[in-house]
PAZAPA-4460 file (N, C-alpha, C; in steps of 0.05 Angstrom, whole numbers, plus 32768, in hexadecimal, padded with zeros to 4 digits):
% residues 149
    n_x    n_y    n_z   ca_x   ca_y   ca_z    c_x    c_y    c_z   seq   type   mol
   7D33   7E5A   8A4E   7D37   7E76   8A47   7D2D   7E7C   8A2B     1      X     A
   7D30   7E6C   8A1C   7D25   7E78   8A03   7D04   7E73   89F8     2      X     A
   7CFB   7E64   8A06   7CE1   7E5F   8A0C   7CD2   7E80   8A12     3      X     A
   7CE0   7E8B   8A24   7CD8   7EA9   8A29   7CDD   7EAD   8A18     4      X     A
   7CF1   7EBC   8A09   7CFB   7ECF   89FF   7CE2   7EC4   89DC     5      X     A
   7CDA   7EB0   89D9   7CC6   7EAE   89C5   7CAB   7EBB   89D0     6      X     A
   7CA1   7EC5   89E8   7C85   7EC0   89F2   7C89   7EE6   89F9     7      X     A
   7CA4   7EEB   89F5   7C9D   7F0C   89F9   7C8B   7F1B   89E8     8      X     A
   7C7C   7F2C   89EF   7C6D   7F3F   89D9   7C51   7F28   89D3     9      X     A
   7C4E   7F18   89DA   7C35   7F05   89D2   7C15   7F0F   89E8    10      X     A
   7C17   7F1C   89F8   7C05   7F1F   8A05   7BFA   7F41   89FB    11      X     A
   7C0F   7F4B   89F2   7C0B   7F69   89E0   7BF3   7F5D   89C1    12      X     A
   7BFC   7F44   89B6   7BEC   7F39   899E   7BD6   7F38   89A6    13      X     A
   7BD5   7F23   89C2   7BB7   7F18   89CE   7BAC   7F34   89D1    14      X     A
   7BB1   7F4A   89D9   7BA0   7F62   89DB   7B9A   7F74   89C5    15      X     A
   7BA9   7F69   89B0   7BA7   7F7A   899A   7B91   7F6B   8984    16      X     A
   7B89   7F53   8992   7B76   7F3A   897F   7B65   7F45   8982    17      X     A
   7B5D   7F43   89A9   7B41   7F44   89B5   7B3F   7F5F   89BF    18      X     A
   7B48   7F70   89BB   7B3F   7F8F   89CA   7B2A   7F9B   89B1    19      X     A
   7B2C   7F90   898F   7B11   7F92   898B   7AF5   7F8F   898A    20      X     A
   7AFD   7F72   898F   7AE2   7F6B   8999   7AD4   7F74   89B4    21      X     A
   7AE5   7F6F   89BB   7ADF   7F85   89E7   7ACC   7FAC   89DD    22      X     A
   7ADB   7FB3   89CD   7AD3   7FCA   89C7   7AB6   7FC4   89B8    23      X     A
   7AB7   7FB8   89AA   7A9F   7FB0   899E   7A85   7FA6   89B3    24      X     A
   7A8D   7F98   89BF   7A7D   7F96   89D7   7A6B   7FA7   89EB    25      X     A
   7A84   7FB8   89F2   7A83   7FCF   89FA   7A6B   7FE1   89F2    26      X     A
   7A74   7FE6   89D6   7A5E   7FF8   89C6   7A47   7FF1   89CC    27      X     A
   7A42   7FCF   89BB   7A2E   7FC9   89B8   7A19   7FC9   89D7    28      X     A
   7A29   7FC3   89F0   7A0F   7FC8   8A07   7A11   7FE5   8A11    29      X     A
   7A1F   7FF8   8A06   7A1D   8014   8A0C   7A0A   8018   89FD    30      X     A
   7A07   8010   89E5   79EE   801E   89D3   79DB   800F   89D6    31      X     A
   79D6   7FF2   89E9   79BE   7FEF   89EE   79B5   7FF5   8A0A    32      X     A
   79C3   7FFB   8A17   79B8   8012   8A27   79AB   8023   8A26    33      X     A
   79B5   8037   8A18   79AF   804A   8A0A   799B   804B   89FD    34      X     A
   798C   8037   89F1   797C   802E   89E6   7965   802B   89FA    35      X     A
   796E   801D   8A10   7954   801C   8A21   7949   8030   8A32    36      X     A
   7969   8042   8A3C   795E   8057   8A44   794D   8069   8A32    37      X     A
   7952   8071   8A16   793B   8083   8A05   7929   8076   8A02    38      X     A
   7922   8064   8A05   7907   8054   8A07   78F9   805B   8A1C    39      X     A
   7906   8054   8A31   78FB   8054   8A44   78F0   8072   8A53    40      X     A
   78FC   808A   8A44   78F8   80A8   8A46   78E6   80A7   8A3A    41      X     A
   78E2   809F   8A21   78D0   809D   8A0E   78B7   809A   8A13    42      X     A
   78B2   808A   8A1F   7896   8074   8A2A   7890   8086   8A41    43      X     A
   78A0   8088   8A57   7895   809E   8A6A   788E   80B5   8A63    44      X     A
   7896   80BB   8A52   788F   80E2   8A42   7878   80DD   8A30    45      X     A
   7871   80C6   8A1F   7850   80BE   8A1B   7840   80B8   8A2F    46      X     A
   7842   80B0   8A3E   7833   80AB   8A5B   7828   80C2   8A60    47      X     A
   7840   80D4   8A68   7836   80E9   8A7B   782E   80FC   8A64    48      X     A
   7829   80FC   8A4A   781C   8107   8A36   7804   8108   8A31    49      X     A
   77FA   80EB   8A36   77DD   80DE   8A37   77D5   80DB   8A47    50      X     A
   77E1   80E3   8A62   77D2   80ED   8A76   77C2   8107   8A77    51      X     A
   77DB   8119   8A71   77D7   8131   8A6C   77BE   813F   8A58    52      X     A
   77BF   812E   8A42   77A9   8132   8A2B   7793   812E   8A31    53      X     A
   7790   8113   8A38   777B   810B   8A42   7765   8118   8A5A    54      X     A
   7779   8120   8A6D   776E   8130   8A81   7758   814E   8A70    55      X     A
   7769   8158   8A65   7761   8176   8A55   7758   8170   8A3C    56      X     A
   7750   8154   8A35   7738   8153   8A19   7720   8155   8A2B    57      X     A
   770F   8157   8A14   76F9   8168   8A18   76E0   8158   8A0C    58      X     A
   76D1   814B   8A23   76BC   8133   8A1A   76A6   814A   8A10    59      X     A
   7694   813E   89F1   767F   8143   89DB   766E   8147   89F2    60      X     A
   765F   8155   89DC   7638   8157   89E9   762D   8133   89FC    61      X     A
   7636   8128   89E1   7629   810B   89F5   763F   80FD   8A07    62      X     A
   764D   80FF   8A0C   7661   80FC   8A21   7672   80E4   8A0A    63      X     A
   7674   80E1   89FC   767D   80CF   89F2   7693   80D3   89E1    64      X     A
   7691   80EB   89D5   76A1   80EE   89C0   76BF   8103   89D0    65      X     A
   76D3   8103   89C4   76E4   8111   89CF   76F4   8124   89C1    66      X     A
   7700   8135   89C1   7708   8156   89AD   7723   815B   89BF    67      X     A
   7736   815A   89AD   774E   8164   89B7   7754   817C   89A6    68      X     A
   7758   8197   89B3   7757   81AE   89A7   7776   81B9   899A    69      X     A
   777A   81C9   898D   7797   81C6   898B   77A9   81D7   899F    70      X     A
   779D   81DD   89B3   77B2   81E5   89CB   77BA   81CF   89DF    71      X     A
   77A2   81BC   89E8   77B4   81AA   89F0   77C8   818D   89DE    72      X     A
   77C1   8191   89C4   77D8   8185   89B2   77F0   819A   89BB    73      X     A
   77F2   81AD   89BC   780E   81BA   89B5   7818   81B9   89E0    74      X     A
   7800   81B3   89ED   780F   81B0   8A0C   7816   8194   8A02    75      X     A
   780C   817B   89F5   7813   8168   89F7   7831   8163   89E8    76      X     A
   782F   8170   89D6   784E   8168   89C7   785F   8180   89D5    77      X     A
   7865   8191   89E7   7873   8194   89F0   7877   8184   8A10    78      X     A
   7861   817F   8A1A   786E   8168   8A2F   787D   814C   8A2D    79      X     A
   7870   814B   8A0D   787D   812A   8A03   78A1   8137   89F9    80      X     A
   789A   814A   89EA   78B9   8153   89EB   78CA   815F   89F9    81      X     A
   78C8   8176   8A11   78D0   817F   8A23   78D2   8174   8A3B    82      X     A
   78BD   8160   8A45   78BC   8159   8A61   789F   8173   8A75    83      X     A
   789E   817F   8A61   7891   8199   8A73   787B   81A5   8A54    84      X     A
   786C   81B2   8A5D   7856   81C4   8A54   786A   81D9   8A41    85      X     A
   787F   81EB   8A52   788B   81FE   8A45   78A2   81EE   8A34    86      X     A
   78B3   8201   8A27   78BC   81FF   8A19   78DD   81F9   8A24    87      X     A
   78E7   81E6   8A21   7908   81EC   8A30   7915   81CD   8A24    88      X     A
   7928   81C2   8A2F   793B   81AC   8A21   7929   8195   8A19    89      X     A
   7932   818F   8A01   7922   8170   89F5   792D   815C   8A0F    90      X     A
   791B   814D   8A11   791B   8133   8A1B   7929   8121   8A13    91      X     A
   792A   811C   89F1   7938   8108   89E3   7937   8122   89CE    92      X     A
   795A   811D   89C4   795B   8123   89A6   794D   811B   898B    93      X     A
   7955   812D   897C   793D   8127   8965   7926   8124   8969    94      X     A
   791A   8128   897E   78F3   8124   8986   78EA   813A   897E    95      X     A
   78D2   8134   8967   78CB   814B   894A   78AE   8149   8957    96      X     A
   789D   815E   894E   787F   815E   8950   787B   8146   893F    97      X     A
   787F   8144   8929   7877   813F   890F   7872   811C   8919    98      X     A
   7885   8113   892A   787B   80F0   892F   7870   80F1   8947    99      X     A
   785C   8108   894E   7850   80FD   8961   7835   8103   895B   100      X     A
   7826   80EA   896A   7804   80F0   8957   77F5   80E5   896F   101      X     A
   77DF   80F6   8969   77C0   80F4   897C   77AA   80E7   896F   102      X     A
   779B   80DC   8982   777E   80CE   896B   7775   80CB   898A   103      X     A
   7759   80D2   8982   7741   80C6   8991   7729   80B6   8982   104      X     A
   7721   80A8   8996   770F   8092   898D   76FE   808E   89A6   105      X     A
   76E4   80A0   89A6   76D0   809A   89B4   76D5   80AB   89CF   106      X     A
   76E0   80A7   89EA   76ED   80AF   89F9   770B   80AE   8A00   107      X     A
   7715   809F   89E9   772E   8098   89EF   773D   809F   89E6   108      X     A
   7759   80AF   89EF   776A   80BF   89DC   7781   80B0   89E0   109      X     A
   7798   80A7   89C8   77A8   809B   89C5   77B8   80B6   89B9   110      X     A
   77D7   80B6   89C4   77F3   80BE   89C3   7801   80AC   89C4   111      X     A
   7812   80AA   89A9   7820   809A   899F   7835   80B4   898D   112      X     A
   784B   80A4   8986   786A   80B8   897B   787B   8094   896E   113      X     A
   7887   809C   895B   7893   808E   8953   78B5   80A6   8953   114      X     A
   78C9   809D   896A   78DF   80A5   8967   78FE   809C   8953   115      X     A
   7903   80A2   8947   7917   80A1   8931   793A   8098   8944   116      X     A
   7934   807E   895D   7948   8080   8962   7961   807A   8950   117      X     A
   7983   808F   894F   7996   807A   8946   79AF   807B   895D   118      X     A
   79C0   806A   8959   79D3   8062   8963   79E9   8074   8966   119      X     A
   79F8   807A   897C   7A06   8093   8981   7A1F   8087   896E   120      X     A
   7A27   8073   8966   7A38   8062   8960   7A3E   805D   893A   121      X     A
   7A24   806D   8937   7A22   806E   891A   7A2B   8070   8902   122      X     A
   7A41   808D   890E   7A4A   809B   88F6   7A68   8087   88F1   123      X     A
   7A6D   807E   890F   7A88   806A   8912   7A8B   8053   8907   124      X     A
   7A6E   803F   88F9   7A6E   8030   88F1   7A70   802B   88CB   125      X     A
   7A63   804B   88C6   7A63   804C   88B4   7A7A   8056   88A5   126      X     A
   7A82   806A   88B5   7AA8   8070   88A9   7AB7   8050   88AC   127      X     A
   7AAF   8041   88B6   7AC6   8026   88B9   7AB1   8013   88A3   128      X     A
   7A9C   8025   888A   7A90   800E   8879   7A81   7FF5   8882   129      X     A
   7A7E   7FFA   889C   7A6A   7FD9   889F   7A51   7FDD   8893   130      X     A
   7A43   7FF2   8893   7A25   7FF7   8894   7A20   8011   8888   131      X     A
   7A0B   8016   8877   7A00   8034   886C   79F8   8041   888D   132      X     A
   79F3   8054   888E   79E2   8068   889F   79CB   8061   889F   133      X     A
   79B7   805B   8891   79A0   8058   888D   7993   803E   889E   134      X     A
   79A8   8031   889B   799A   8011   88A4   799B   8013   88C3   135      X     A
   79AA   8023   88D6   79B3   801D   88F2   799C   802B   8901   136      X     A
   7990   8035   8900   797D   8047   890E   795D   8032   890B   137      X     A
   794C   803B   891A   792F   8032   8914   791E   8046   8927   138      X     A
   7900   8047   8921   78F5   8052   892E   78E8   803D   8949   139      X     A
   78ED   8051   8965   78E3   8046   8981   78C1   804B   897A   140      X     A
   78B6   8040   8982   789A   8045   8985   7885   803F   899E   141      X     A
   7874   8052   89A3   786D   8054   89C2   7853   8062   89B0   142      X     A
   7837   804F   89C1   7823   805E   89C8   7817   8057   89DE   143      X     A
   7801   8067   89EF   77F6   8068   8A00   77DC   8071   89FF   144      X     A
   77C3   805E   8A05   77AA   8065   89F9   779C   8066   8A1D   145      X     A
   778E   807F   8A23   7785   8087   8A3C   776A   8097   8A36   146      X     A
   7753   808E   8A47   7732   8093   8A4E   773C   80BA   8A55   147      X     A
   772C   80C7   8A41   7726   80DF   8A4D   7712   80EC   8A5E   148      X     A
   771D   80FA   8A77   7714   80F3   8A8F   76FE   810D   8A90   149      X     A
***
């Protein structure tokens, strides 16, 4: 009998040890999830960008050289950021014109974006002092280099 009566309330401790680390866990493959899914939006929405571009550049006098005008820059960064030509919900938050860039080289047009992902988890780490804001985030990066047709 008294064997119990020492062992009451001890399985309330064991959950009170390890239910942080469980949570921590938790986080950490929710946000890499999360991670792979904006990536993986990411890379498909350059794809179908440099498809898109590519199709509607516009091959030089000698067939060689290639001219992207600035109307299909502005169809391209709204399909890389919208999903669509027009104008309607971002694809991924925070997706700015400003990190996304075009270059051609010969016939070949490359779309590339460097995205500013951070962690939904961020502001939680930093009110509990583990980490500045600054350090938890990095930029995703995706380019896609495609023959204009």
């Amino acid at each position: 009998m008294k064997t119990r009566q020492k062992q009451t309330g001890l399985a309330a401790i064991e959950v009170t040890i390890i239910l942080p680390f469980l949570l921590l866990i938790i986080f950490v493959v929710a946000e890499f999830g999360r991670l792979l899914y904006q990536y993986n939006a990411l890379n498909k929405a350059v794809r179908n960008t440099a498809r898109h571009v590519s199709s509607l550049a516009k091959l030089g006098s000698q067939g060689s050289v290639v001219t992207l005008n600035s109307d299909t820059q502005i169809e391209g960064n709204n399909l890389l950021r919208y999903g669509d030509t027009s104008i309607d919900d971002l694809i991924l938050p925070n997706l700015d014109n400003s990190t996304i860039n075009y270059s051609v080289s010969g016939q070949l047009v490359t779309v590339s974006i460097s995205y500013p992902w951070r962690p939904l988890f961020a502001s939680t780490v930093v009110a509990l002092g583990v980490s500045s804001d600054s350090g938890l985030g990095f930029p995703l990066r995706v380019s896609y280099t495609m023959r204009a047709r």
